[in-house]
C-alpha positions as CSV (number, residue, x, y, z in Angstrom):
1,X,9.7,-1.1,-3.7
2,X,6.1,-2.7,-3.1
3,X,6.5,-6.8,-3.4
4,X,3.9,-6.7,-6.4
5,X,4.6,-5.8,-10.0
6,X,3.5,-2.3,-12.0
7,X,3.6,-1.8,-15.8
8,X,7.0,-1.9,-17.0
9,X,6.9,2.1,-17.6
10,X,5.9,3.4,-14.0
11,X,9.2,4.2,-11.8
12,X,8.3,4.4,-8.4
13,X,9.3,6.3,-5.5
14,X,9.5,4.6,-2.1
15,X,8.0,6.3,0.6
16,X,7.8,3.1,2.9
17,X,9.1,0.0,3.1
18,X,8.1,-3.3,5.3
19,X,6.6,-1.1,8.4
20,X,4.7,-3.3,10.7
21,X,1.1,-2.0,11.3
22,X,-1.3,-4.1,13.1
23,X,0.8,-7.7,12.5
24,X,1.1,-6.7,8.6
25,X,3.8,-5.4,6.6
26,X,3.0,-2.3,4.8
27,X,4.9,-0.8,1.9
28,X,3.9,2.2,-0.1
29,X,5.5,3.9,-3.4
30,X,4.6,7.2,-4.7
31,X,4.5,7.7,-9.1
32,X,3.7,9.9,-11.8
33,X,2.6,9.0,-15.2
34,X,1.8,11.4,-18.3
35,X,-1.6,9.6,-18.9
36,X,-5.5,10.0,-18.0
37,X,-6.3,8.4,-14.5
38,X,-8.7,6.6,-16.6
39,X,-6.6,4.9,-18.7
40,X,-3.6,4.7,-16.4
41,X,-6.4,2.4,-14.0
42,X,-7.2,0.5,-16.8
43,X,-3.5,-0.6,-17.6
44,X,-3.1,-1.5,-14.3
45,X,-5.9,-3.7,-14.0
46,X,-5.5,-4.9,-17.2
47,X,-1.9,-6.0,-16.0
48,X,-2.5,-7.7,-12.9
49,X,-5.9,-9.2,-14.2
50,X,-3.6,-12.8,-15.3
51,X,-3.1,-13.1,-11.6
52,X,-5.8,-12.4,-9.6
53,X,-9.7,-10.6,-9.7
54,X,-9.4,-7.2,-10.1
55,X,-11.7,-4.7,-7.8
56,X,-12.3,-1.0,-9.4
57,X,-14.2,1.9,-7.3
58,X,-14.1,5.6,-7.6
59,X,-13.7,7.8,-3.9
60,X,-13.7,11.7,-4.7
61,X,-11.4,12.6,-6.9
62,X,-9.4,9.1,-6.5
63,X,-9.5,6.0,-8.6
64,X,-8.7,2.7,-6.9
65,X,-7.7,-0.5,-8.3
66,X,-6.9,-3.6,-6.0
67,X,-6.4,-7.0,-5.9
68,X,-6.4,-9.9,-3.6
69,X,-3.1,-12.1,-4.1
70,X,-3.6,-15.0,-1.8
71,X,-3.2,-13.2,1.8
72,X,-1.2,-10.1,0.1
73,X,-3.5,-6.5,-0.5
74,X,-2.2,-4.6,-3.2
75,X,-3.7,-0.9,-3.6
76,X,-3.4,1.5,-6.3
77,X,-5.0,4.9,-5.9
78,X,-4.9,7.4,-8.8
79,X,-6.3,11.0,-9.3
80,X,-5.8,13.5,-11.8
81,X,-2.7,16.0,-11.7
82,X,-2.2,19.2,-14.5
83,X,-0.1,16.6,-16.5
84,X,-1.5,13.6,-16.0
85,X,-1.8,11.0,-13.0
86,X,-0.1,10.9,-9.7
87,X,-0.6,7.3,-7.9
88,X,0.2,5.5,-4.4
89,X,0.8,2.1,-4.5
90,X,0.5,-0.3,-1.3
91,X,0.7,-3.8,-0.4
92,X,-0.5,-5.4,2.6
93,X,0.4,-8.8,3.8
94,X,0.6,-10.6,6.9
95,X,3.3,-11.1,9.0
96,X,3.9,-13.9,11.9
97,X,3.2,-12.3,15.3
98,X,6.0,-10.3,17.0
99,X,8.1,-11.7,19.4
100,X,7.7,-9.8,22.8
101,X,9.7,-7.0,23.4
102,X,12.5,-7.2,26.6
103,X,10.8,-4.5,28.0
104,X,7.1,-4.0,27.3
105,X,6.7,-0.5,26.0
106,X,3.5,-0.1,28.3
107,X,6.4,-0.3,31.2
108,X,7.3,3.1,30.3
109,X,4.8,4.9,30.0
110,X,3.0,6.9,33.2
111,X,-0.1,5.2,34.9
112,X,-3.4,5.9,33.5
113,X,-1.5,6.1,29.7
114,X,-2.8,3.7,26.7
115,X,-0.9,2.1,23.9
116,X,-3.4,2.5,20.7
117,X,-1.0,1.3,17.9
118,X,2.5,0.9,17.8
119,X,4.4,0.8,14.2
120,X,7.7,-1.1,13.8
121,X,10.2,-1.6,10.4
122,X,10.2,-5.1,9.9
């Protein structure tokens, strides 16, 4: 489950869990709720509002809500199913830098080849 609290009432699925992408740890859970995306947004902001500013935009057909938690991102997008709301929840945090592999991956790989982002459970 993502590090950061939803209302009481959503049940989330896990999808990910601490993956290391670009020296943070990303965690994402999947849930569905019987109400409006409008309203469902609104809970949510309403409910993490005591702990940090809350940041609202629209993007197509999604609704986001997010907030800044010291160096922690958490993400909720939202959009509109036949019975209510389907969300995605994420949190981003940092994460101390890697130690070096035993053998670098790069090693491996045939000559002219380029590593453009490598993912990792942490």
């Amino acid at each position: 489950m993502t590090p950061f609290a939803l209302p009481p009432d959503l049940v989330p699925q896990v999808l990910i869990e601490h993956v290391r992408v670009d020296e943070h740890s990303l965690s994402t859970s999947r849930f569905i709720a019987g109400e409006p995306v409008d309203q469902l947004a609104d809970r949510i902001a309403d409910h993490w509002r005591a702990q940090a500013p809350v940041l609202q935009a629209r993007h197509g057909e999604w609704r986001i809500v997010s907030r800044h938690l010291g160096s922690r991102i958490d993400t909720v997008q939202l959009r509109a199913t036949g019975a209510g709301s389907e969300g995605f929840a994420s949190s981003w945090q940092p994460l101390p830098a890697a130690p070096a592999p035993a053998q670098s991956l790069s090693a491996m790989l045939p000559p002219g080849c380029e590593i453009v982002r490598q993912l990792a459970h942490v």
